[in-house]
DRENPA-221845 format. One record per residue (C-alpha): residue number from 1; residue in one letter; chain; y, z, x. Coordinates in nm, 2 decimals. Last residue first. Layout:
<recs>
{rec NUM, A, A, {Y, Z, X}} ...
</recs>
This chain:
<recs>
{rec 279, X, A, {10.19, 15.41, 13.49}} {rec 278, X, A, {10.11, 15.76, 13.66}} {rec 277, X, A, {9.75, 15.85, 13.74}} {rec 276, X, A, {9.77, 15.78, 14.13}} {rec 275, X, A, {10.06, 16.07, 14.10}} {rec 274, X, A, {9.84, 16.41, 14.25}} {rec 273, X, A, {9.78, 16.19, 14.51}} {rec 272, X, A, {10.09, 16.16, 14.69}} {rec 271, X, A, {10.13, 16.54, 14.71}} {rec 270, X, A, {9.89, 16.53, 15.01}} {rec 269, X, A, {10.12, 16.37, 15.22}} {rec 268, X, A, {10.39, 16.63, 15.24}} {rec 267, X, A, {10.68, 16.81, 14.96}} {rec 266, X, A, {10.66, 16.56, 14.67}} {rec 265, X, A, {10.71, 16.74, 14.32}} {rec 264, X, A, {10.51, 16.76, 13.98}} {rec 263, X, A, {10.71, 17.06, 13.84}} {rec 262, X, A, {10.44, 17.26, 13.63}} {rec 261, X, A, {10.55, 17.44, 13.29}} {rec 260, X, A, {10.69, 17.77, 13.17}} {rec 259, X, A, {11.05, 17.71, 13.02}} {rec 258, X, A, {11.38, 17.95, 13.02}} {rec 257, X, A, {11.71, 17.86, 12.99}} {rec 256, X, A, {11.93, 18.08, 13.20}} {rec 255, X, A, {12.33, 18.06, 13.06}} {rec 254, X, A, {12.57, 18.03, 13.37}} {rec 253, X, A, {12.91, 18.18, 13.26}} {rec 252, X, A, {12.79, 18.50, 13.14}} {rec 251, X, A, {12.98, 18.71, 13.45}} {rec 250, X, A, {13.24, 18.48, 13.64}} {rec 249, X, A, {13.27, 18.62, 13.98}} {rec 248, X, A, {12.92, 18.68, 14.02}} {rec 247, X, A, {12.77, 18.39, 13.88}} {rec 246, X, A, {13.02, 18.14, 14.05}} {rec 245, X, A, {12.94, 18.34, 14.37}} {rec 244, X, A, {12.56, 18.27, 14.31}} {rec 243, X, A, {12.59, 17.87, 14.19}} {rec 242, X, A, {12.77, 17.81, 14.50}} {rec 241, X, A, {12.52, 17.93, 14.73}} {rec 240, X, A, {12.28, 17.75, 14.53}} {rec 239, X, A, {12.50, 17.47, 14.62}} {rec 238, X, A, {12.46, 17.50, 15.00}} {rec 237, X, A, {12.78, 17.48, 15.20}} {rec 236, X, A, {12.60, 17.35, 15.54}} {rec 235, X, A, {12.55, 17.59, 15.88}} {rec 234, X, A, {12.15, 17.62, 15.82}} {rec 233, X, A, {12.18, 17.97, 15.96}} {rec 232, X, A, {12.53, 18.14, 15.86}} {rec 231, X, A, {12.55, 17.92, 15.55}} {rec 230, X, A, {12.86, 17.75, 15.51}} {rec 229, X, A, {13.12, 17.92, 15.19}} {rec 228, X, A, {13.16, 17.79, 14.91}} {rec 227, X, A, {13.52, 17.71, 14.87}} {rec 226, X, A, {13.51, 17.35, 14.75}} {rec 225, X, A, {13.21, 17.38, 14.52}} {rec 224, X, A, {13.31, 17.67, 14.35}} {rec 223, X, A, {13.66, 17.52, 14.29}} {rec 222, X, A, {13.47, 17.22, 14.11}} {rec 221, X, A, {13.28, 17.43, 13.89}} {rec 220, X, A, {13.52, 17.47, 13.58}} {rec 219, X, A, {13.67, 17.11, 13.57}} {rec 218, X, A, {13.28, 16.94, 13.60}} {rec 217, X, A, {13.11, 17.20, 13.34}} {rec 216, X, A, {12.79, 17.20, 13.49}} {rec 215, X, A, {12.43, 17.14, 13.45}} {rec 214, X, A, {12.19, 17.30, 13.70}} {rec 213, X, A, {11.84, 17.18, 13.82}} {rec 212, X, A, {11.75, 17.31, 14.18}} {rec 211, X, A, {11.42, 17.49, 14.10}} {rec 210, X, A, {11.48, 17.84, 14.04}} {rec 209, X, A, {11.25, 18.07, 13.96}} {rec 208, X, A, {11.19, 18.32, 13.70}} {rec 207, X, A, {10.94, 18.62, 13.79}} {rec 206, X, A, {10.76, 18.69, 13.47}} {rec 205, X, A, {10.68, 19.04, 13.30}} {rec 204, X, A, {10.82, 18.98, 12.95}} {rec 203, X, A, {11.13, 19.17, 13.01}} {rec 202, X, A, {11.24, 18.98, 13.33}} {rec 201, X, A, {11.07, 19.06, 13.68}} {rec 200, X, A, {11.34, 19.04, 13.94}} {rec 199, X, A, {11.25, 19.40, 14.03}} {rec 198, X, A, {10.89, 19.34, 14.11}} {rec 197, X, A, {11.00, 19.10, 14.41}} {rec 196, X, A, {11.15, 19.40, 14.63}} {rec 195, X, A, {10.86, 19.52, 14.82}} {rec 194, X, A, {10.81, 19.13, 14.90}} {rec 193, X, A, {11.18, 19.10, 15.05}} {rec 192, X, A, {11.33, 18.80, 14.88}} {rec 191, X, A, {11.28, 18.45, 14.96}} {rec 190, X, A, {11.63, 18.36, 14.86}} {rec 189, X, A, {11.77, 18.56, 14.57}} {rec 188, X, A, {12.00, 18.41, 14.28}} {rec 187, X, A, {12.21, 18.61, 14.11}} {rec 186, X, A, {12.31, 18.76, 13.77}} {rec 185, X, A, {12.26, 18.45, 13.56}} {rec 184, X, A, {12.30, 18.51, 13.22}} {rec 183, X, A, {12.03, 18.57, 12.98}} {rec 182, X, A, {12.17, 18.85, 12.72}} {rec 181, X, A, {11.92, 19.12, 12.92}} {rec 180, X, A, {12.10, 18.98, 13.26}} {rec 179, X, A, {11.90, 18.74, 13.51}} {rec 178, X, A, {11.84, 18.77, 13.86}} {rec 177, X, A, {11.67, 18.46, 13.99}} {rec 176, X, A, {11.39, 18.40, 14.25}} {rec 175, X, A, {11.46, 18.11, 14.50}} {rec 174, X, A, {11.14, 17.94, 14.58}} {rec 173, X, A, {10.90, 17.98, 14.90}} {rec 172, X, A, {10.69, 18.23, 14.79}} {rec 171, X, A, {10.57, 17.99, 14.55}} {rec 170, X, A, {10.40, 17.76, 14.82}} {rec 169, X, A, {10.24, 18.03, 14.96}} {rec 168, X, A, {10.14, 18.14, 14.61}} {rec 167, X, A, {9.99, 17.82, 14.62}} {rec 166, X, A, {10.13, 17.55, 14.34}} {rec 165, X, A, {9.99, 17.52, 13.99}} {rec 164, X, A, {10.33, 17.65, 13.83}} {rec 163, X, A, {10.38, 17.84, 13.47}} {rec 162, X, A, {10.25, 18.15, 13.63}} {rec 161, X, A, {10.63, 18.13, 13.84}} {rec 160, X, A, {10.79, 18.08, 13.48}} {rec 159, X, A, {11.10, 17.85, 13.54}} {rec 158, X, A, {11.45, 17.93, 13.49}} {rec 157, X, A, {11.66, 17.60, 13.38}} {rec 156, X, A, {12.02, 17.60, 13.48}} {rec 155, X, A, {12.34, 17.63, 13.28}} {rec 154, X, A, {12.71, 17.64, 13.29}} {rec 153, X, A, {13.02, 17.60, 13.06}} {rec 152, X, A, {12.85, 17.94, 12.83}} {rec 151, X, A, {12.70, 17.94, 12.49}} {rec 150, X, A, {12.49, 17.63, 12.43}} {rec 149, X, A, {12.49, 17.32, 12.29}} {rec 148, X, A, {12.20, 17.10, 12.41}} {rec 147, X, A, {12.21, 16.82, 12.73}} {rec 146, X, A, {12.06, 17.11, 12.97}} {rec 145, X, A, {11.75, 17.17, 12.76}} {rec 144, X, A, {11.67, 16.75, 12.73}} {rec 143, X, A, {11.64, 16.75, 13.09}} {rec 142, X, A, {11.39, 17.09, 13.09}} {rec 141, X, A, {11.24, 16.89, 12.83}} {rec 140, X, A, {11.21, 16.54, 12.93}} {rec 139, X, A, {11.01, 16.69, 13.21}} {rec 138, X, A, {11.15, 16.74, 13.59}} {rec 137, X, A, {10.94, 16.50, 13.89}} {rec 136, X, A, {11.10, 16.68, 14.16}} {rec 135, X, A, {11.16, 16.47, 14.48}} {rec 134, X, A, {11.53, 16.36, 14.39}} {rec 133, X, A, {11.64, 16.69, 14.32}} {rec 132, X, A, {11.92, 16.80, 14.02}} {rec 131, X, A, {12.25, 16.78, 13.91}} {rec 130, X, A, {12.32, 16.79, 13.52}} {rec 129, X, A, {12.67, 16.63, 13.39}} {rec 128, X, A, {12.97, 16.78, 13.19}} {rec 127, X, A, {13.26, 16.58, 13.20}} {rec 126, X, A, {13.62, 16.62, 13.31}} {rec 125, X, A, {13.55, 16.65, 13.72}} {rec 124, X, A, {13.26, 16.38, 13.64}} {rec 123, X, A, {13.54, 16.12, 13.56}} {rec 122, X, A, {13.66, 16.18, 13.93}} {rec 121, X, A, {13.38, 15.92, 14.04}} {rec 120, X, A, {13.42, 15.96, 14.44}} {rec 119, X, A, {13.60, 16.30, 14.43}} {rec 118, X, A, {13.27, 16.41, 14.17}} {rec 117, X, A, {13.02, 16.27, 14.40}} {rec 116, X, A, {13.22, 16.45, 14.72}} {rec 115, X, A, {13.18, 16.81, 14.56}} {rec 114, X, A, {12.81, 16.73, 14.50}} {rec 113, X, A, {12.74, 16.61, 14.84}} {rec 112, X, A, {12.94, 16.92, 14.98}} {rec 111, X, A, {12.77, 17.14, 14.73}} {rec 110, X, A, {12.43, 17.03, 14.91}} {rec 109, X, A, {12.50, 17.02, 15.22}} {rec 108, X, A, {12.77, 16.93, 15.52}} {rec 107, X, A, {12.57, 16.65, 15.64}} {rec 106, X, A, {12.50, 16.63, 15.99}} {rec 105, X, A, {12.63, 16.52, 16.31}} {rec 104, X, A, {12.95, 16.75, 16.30}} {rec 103, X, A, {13.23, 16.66, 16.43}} {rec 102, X, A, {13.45, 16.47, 16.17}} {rec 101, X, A, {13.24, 16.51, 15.84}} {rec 100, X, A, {12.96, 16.35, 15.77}} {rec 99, X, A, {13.00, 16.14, 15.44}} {rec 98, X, A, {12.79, 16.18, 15.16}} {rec 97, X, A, {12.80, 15.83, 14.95}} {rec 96, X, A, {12.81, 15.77, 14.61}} {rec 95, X, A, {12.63, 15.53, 14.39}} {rec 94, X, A, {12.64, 15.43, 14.01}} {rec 93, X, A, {12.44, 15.36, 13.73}} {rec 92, X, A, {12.47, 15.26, 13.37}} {rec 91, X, A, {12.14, 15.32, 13.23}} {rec 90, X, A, {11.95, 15.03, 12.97}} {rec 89, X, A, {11.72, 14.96, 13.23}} {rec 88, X, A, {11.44, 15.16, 13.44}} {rec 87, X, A, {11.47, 15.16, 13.80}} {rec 86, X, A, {11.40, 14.85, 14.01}} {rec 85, X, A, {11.62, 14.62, 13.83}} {rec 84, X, A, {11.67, 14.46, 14.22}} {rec 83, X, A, {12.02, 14.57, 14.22}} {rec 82, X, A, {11.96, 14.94, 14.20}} {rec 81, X, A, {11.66, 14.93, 14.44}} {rec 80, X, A, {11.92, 14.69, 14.69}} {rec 79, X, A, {12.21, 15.02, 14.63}} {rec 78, X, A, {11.93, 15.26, 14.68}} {rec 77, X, A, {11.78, 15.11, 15.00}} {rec 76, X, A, {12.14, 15.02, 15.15}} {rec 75, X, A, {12.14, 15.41, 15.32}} {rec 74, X, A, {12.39, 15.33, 15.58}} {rec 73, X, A, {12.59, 15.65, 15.49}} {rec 72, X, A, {12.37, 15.91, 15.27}} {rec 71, X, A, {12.28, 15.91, 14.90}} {rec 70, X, A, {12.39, 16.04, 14.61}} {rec 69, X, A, {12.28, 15.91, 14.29}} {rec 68, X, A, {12.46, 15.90, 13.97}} {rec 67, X, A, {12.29, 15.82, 13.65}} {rec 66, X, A, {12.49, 15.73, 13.33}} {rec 65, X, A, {12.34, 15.72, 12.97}} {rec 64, X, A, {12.13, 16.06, 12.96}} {rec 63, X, A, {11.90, 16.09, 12.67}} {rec 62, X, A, {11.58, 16.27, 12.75}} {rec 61, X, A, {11.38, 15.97, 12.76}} {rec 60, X, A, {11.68, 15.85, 12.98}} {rec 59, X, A, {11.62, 16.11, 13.21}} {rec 58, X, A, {11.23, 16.09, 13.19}} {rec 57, X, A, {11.24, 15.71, 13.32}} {rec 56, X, A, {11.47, 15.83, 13.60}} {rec 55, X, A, {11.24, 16.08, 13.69}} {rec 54, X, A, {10.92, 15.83, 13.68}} {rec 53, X, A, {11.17, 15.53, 13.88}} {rec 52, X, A, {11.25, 15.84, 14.16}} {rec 51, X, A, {10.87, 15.85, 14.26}} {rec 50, X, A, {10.90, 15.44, 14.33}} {rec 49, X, A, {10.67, 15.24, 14.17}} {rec 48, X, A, {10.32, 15.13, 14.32}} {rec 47, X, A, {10.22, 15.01, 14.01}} {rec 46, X, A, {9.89, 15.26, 13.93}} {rec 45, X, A, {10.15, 15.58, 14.03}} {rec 44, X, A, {10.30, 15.65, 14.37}} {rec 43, X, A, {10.55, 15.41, 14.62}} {rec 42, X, A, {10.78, 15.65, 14.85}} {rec 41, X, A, {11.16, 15.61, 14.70}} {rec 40, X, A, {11.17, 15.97, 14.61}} {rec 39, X, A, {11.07, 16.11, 14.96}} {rec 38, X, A, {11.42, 15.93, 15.13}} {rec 37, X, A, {11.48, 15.69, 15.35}} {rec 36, X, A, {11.16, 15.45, 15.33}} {rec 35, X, A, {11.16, 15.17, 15.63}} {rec 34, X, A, {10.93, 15.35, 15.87}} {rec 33, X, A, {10.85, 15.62, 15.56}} {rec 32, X, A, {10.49, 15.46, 15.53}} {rec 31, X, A, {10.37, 15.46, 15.86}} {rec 30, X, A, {10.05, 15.65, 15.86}} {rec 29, X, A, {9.97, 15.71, 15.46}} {rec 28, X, A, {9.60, 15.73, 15.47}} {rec 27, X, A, {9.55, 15.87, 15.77}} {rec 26, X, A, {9.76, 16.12, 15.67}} {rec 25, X, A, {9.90, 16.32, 16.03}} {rec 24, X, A, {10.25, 16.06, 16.04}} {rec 23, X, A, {10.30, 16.14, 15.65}} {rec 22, X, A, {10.27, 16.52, 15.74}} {rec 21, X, A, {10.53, 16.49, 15.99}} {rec 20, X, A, {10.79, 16.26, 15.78}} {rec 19, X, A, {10.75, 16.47, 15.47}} {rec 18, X, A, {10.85, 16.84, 15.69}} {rec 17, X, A, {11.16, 16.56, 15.84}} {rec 16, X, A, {11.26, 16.50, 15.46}} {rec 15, X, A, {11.49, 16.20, 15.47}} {rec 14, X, A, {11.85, 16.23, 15.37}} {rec 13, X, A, {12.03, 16.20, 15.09}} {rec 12, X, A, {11.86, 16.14, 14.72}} {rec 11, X, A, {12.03, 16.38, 14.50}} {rec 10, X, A, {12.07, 16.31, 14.16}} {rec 9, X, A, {12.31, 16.35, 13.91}} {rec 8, X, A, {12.26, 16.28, 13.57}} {rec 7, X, A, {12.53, 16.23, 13.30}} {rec 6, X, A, {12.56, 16.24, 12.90}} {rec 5, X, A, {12.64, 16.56, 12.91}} {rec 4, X, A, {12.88, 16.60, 12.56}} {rec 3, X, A, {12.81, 16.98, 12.51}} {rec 2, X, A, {12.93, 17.20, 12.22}} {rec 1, X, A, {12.97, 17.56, 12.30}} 
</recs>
């Protein structure tokens, strides 16, 4: 299937409360999210840049021409970072907005802030784009993987756990992924039951992981994104929700791509660190 994706989503909503309370605990970095919405606009690297510059950087490394972030109401840090040439040049970029919707105080999740990018710029319900985290620093690669021609509308990268240097308490943590012998997406698993993590093994012994980086076709997962259904706990339409009934209801439409490498990401304080190298 030849692929024209020439587009990057990226989520940069709210702030991350677990960020907040281990930010307020570092002596080091006390204070430092007063005025900072959102974990990927926290300063790292030699020129105090902001963590979403370095992903932005890769994105047009890998060859993406229009960025789309999606922020939250109020949020004027994006649009003044935007205006200021603070991310890397040469992208056309654009902003949407999560709304909340009548009656509830929070955002509606993730495949609501996706659904509402593509209402906002309808272009994107023609095209196909990648979607991925604000606070996960993805290679050139893995961005470069979802731009290539490939045999089904839909893809997402499925990582090697032993390709990660995080804890295994950390690991634990990440969606596991059920993937057919032709490499389709079966399924994805939420903190599975520990007797039951063997199973999700593929043939060369690896558990493959999700880590929130999809690329869609725009007119084929829109639907998805509409009807998913909220989450009985978190009560928001999550997209990996999504992502799993679009699997299940249309078999070899989300090709796995497979890569085993480390995901720089910012989860608390101490993550800061690990990016004093960066340029």
């Amino acid at each position: 299937m030849k692929m024209e994706n020439k587009n990057l989503i990226i989520m940069v909503g709210g702030a991350s409360s677990r960020m907040k309370r281990s930010l307020e605990s570092h002596s080091d970095h006390g204070g430092i999210m007063d005025n900072i919405p959102h974990k990927s606009l926290i300063p790292v690297g030699k020129n105090n840049r902001p963590f979403l510059y370095y992903l932005v950087m890769n994105a047009q490394t890998a060859g993406y021409e229009n960025l789309y972030l999606i922020t939250s109401p109020g949020n004027d840090a994006f649009k003044k970072l935007v205006d200021s040439h603070g991310l890397p040049t040469g992208l056309n970029i654009f902003i949407a907005v999560q709304y909340v919707p009548e009656g509830r105080e929070k955002p509606l999740g993730t495949a609501d802030a996706l659904q509402q990018c593509m209402d906002q710029f309808p272009v994107l319900k023609q095209s196909a784009f990648t979607v991925c985290n604000g606070d996960n620093l993805y290679s050139v690669g893995a961005l470069q993987d979802l731009r290539a021609d490939r045999i089904a509308p839909h893809a997402l990268i499925s990582y090697a756990s032993s390709g990660f240097e995080f804890t295994d308490d950390r690991i634990s943590k990440f969606a596991l992924m059920d993937i057919s012998e032709e490499g389709f997406l079966q399924g994805i698993v939420e903190k599975p039951a520990l007797e039951d993590v063997p199973k999700y093994k593929d043939e060369s012994g690896e558990l493959r992981v999700s880590m929130n980086i999809f690329s869609f076709s725009g007119k084929e997962v829109y639907s998805y994104l509409a009807n998913c259904p909220l989450d009985p706990v978190r009560n928001e339409k999550e997209l990996p929700k999504a992502v799993g009934i679009l699997a299940t209801e249309e078999p070899q439409s989300m090709f796995c791509i497979p890569r085993s490498e480390h995901i720089p990401d910012l989860t608390d304080a101490n993550d800061i660190a690990l990016f004093k190298n960066l340029e």
